[in-house]
FINU-564192 format. One record per residue (C-alpha): residue in three letters; x, y, z. Coordinates in nm, 3 decimals. Each point is the difference from the previous one (the first is absolute). Layout:
@r->ALA	east->X	north->Y	up->Z;
...
***
This chain:
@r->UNK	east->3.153	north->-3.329	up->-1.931;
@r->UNK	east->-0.180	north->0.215	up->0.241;
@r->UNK	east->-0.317	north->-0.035	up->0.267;
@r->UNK	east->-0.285	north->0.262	up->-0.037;
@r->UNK	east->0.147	north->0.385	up->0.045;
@r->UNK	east->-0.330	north->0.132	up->0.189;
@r->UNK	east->0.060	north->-0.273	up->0.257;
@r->UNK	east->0.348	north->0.098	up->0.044;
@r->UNK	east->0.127	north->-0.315	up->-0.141;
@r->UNK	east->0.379	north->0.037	up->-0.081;
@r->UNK	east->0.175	north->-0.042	up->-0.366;
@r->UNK	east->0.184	north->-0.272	up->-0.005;
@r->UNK	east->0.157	north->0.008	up->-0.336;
@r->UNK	east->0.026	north->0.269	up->-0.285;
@r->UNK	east->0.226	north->-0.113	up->-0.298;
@r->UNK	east->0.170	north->0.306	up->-0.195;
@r->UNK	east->0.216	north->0.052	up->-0.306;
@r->UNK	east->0.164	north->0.240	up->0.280;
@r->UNK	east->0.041	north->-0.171	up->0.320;
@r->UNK	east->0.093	north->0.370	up->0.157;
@r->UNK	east->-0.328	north->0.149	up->-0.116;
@r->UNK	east->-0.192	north->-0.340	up->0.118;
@r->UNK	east->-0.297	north->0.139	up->-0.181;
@r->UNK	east->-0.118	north->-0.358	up->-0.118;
@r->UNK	east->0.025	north->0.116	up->-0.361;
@r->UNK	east->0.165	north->-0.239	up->-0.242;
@r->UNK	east->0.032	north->0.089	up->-0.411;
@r->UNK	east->-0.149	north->-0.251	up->-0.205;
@r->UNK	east->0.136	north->-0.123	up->-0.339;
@r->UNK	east->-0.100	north->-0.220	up->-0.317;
@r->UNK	east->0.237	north->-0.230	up->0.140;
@r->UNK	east->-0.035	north->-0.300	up->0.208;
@r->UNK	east->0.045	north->0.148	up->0.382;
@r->UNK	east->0.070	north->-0.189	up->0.377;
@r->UNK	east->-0.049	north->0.204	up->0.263;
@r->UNK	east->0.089	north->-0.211	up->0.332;
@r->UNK	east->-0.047	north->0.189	up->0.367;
@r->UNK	east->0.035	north->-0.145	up->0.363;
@r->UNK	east->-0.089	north->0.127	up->0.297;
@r->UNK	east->-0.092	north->-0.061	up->0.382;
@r->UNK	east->-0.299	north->0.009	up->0.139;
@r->UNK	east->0.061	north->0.256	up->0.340;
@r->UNK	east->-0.318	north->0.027	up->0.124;
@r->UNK	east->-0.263	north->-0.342	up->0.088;
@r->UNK	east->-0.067	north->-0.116	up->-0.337;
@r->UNK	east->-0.387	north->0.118	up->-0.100;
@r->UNK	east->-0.196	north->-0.230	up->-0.210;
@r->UNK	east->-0.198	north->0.280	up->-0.150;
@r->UNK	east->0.353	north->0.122	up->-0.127;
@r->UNK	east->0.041	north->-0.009	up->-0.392;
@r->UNK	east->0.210	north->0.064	up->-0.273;
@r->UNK	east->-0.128	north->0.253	up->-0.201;
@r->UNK	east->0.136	north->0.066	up->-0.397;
@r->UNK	east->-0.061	north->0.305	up->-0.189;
@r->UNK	east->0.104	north->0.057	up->-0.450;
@r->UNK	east->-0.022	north->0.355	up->-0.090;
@r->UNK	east->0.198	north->0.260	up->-0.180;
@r->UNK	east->0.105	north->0.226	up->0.320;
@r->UNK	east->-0.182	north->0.321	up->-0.067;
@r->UNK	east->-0.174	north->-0.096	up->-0.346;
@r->UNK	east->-0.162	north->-0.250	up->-0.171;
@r->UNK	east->0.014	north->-0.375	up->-0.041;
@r->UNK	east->0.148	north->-0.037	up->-0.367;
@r->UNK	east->0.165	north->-0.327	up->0.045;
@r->UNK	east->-0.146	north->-0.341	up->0.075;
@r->UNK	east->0.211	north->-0.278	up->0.283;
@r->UNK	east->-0.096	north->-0.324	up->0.104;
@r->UNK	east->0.085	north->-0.001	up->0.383;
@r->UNK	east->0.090	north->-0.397	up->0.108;
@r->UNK	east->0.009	north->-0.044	up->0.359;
@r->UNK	east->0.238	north->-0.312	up->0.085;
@r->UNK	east->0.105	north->-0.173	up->0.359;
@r->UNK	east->-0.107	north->0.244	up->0.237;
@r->UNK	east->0.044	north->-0.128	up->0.331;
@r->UNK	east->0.047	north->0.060	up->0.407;
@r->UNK	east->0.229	north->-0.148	up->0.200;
@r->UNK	east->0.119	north->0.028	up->0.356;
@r->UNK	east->0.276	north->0.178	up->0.047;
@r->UNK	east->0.268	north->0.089	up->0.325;
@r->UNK	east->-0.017	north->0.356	up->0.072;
@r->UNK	east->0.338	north->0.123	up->-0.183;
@r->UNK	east->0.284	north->0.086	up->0.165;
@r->UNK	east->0.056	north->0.449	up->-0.046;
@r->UNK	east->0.403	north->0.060	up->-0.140;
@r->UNK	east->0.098	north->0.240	up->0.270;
@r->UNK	east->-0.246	north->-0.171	up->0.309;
@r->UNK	east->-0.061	north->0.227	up->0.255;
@r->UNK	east->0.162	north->-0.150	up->0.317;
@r->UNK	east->-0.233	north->-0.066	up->0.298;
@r->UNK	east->0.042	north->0.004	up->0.391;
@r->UNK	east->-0.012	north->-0.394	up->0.087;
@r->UNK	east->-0.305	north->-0.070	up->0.176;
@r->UNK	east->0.066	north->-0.044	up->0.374;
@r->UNK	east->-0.229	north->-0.191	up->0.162;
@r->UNK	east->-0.072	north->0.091	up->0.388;
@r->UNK	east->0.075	north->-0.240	up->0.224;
@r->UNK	east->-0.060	north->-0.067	up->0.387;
@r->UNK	east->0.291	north->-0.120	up->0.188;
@r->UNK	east->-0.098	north->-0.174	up->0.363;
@r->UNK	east->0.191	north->-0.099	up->0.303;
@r->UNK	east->-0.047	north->-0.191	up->0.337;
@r->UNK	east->0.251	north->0.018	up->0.332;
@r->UNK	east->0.017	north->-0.267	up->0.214;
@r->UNK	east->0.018	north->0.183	up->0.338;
@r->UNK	east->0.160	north->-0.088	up->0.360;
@r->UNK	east->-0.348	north->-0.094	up->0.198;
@r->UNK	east->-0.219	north->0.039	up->-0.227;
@r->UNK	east->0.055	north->-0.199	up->-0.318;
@r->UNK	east->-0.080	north->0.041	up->-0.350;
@r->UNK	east->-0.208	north->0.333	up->-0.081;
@r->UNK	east->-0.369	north->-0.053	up->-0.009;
@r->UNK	east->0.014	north->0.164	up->-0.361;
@r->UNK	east->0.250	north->0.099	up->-0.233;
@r->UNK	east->0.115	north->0.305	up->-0.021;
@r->UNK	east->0.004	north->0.213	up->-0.344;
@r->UNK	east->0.131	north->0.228	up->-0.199;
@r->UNK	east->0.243	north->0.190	up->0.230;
@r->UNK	east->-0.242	north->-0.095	up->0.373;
@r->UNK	east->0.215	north->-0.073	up->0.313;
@r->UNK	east->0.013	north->-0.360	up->0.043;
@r->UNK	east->0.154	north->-0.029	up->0.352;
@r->UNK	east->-0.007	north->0.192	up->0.314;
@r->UNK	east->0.194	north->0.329	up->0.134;
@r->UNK	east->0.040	north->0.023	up->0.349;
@r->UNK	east->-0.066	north->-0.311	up->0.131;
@r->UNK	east->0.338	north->-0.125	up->-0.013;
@r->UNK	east->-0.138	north->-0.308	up->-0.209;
@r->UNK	east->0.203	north->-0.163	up->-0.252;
@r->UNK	east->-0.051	north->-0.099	up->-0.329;
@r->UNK	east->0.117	north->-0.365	up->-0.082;
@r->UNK	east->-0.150	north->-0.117	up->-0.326;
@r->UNK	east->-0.124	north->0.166	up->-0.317;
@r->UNK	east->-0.172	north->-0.059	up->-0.325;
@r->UNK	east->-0.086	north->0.218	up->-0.299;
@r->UNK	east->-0.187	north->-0.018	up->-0.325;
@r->UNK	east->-0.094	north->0.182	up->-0.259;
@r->UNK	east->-0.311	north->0.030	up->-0.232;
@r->UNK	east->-0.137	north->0.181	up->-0.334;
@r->UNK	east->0.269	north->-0.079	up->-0.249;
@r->UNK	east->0.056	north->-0.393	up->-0.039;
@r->UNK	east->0.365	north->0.112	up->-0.191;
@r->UNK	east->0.109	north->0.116	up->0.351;
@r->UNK	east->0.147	north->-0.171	up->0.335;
@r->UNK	east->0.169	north->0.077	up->0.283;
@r->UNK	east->0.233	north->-0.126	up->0.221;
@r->UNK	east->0.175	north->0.068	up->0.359;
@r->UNK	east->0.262	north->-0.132	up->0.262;
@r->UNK	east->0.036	north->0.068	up->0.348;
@r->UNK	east->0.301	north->0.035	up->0.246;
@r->UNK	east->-0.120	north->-0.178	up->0.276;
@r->UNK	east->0.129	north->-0.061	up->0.335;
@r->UNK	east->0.277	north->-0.254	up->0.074;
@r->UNK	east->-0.068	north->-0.123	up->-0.416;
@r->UNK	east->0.111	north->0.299	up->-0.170;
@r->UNK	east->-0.121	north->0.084	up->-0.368;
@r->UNK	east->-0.216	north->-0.308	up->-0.064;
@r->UNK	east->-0.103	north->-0.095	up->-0.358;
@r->UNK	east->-0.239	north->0.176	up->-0.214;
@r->UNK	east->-0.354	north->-0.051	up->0.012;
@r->UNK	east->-0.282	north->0.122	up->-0.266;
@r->UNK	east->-0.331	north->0.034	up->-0.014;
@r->UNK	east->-0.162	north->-0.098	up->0.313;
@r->UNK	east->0.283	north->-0.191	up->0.121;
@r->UNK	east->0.106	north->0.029	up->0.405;
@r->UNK	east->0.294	north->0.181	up->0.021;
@r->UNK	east->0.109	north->-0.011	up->0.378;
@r->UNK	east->-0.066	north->-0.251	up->0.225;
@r->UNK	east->-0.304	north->-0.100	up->0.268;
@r->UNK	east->-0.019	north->-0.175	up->0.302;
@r->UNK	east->0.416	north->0.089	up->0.077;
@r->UNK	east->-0.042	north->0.347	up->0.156;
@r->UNK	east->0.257	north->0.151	up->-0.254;
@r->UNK	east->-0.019	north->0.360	up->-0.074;
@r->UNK	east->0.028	north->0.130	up->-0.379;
@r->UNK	east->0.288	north->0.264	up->-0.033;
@r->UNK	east->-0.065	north->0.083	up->-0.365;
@r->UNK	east->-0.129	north->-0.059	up->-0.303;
@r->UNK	east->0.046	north->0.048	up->-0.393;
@r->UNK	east->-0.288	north->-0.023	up->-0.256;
@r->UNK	east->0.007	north->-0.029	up->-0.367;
@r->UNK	east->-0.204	north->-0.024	up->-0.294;
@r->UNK	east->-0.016	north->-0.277	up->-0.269;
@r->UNK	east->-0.153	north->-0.085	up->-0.316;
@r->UNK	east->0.011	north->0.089	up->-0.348;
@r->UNK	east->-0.182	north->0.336	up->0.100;
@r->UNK	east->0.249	north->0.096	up->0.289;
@r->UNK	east->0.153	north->0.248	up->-0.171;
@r->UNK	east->-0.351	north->0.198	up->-0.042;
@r->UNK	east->0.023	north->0.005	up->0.406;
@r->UNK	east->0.139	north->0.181	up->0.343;
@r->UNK	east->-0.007	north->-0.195	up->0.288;
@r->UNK	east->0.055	north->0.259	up->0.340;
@r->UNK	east->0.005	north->-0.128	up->0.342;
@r->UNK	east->0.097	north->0.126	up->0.383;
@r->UNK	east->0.024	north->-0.166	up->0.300;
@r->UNK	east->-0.076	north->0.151	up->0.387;
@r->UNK	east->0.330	north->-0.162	up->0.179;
@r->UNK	east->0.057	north->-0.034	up->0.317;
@r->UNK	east->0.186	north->0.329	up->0.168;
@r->UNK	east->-0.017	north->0.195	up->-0.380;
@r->UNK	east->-0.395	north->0.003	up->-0.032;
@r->UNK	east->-0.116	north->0.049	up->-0.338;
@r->UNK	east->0.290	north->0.001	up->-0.247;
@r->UNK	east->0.058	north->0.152	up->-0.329;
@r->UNK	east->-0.130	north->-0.216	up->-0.337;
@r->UNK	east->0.204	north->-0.237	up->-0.171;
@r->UNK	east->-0.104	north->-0.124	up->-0.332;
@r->UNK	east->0.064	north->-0.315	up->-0.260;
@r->UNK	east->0.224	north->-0.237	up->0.220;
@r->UNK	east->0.164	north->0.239	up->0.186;
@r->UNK	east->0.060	north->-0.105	up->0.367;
@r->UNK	east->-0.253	north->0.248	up->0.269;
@r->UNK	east->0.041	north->-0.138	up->0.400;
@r->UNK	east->0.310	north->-0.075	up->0.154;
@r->UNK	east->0.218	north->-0.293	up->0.022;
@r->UNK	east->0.292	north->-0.035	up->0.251;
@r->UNK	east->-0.158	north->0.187	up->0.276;
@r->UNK	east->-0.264	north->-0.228	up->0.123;
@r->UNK	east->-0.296	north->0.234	up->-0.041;
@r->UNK	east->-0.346	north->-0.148	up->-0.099;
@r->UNK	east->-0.225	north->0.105	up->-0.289;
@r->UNK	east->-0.394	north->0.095	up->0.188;
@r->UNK	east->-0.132	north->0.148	up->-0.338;
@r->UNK	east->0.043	north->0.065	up->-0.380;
@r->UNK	east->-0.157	north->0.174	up->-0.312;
@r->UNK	east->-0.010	north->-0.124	up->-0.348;
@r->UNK	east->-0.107	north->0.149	up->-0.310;
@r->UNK	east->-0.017	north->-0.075	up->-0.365;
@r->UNK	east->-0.001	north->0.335	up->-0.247;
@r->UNK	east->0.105	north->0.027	up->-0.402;
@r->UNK	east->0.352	north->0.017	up->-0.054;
@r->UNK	east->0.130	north->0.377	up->0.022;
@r->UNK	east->-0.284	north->0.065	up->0.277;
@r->UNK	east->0.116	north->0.070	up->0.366;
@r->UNK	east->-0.170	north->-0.074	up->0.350;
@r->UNK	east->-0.052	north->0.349	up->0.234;
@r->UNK	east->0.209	north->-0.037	up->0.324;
@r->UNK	east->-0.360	north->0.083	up->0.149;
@r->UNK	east->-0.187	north->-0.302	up->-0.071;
@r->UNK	east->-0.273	north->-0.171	up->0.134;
@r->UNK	east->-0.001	north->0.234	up->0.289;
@r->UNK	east->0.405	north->-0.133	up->0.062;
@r->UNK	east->0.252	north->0.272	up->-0.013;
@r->UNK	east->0.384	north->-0.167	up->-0.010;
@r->UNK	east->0.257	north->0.164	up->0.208;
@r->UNK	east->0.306	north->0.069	up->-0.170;
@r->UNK	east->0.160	north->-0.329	up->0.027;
@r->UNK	east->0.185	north->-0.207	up->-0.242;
@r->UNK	east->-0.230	north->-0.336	up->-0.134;
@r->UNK	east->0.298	north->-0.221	up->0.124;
@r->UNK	east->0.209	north->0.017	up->0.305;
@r->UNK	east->0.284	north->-0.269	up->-0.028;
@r->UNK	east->0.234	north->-0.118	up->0.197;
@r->UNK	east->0.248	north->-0.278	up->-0.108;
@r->UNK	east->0.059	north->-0.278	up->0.234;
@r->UNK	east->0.259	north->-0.170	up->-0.132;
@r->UNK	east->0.215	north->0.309	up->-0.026;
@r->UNK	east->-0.120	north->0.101	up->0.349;
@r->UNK	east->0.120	north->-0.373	up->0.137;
@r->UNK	east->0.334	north->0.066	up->-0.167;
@r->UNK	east->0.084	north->0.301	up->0.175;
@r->UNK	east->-0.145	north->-0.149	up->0.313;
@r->UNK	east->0.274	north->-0.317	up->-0.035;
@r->UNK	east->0.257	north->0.242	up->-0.050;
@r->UNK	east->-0.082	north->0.260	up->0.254;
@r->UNK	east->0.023	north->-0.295	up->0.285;
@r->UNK	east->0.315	north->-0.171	up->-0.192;
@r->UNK	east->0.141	north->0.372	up->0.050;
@r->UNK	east->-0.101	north->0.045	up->0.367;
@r->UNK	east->0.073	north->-0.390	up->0.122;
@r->UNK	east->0.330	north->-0.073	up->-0.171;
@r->UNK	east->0.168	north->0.369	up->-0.216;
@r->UNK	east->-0.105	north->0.293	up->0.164;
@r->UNK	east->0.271	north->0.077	up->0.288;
@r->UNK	east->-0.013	north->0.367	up->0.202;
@r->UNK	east->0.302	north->0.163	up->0.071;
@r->UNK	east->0.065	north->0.285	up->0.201;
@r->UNK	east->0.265	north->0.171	up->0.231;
@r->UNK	east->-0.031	north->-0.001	up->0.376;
@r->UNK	east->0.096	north->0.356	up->0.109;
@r->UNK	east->0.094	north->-0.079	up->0.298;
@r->UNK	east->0.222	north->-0.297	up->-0.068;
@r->UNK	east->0.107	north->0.133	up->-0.380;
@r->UNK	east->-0.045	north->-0.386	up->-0.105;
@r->UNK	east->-0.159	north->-0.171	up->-0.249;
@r->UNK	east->-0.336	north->-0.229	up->0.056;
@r->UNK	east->-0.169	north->-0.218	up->-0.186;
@r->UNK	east->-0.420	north->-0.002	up->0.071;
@r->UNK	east->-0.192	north->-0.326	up->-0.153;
@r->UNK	east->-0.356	north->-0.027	up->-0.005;
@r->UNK	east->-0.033	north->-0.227	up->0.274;
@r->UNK	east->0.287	north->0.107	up->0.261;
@r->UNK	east->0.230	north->0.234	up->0.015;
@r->UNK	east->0.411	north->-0.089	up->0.023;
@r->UNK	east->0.286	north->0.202	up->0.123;
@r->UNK	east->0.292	north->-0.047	up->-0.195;
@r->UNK	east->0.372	north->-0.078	up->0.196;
@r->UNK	east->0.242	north->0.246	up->0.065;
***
């Protein structure tokens, strides 16, 4: 079955005695012959197409006569098949716009979000930041979600999309923050962020939960970055006209351990730790506490 040849119509189907040849030459004999061929369409089917059936000794003369009966020809709909060996193909990565808005110390939420790796926040101004909330948008397989250590709370619970993360109205710095994606496409994903900290400036990125800020030290977030890029793909430390300094993301400080030593540094001075030395003079022993000094009897 073919379409026209001078309008470039393709040849769909060419039965052969040899299927290597393909020559759509079959040998006829006195007996009773089925010839049975299937094929698919590949191009948009053509009703002027048409099946076209030649008898004919190849190269001579017709000596023979055949009666030709035509039986159940038919079209159906069919999937496009599946190759043996597919070719594998890139997954399609849909780009995505991630966006972000800072409470800030005076001046409240931003007037607009910021995007796609913008400053949200101020440097400079010695503002803090004290709320967050980020979302994302393009790929409806993909989420995100963030926490905040925030000031006299700690690491608070996550948020996701859109959700405050911080607090308003208390006059509580944020210290730090982590941000992750979700959703069955997160793996497709990079999420890269950096915060401007209080004393630091701008630090160096973190990326997929990891901590960036500081916690412990009592130093407040004014700014931050976030960006959304294909898996594999990296973020310039030039960005958005913001070059980091060569900070870690996450200055840390542990306060419980810091308390500990704190208990037993006083325990040490108030009750263990006793000076002794040797008067020169006197070539006896004496015995200085913290609080008073006492001479020891002959």
């Amino acid at each position: 079955m073919q379409g026209g040849a001078a309008l470039g119509w393709p040849v769909y189907s060419e039965h052969s005695d040899d299927q290597d040849a393909n020559d759509g030459i079959v040998t006829l004999t006195s007996e009773y012959q089925k010839f049975t061929e299937e094929f698919i369409m590949t191009e948009e089917t053509d009703a002027q197409a048409f099946l076209s059936i030649c008898l004919g000794n190849v190269g001579g003369q017709i000596t023979d006569q055949h009666r030709i009966v035509i039986d159940n020809i038919s079209l159906v709909e069919a999937e496009n098949p599946t190759p043996e060996n597919p070719t594998p193909q890139n997954p399609i990565v849909k780009p995505v716009t991630v966006s972000y808005s800072t409470h800030i110390q005076s001046y409240g939420w931003n007037k607009s979000a910021a995007k796609n790796g913008a400053v949200a926040g101020t440097t400079g101004k010695a503002k803090r930041l004290e709320a967050i909330k980020i979302s994302v948008e393009g790929n409806e397989d993909l989420g995100i979600q963030y926490t905040t250590h925030c000031q006299g709370y700690g690491w608070l619970n996550w948020s996701s999309n859109g959700e405050i993360s911080g607090t308003t109205g208390e006059a509580k710095r944020l210290e730090a923050i982590k941000i992750q994606l979700t959703g069955a496409d997160r793996d497709k994903y990079d999420v890269y962020y950096r915060v401007h900290a209080q004393g630091y400036g701008w630090m160096n990125w973190a990326k997929n939960g990891e901590a960036a800020g500081t916690a412990g030290l009592a130093k407040r977030l004014e700014a931050i970055q976030v960006v959304v890029v294909k898996k594999g793909e990296s973020v310039p430390d030039k960005f958005e006209g913001v070059t980091a300094s060569e900070k870690k993301a996450i200055w840390q400080v542990q306060l419980q351990q810091l308390q500990q030593l704190k208990a037993q540094i006083g325990h040490m001075f108030s009750i263990v730790h006793i000076f002794r030395h040797m008067d020169g003079r006197t070539g006896r022993m004496t015995e200085i506490f913290p609080e008073q000094q006492v001479k020891q009897s002959d």
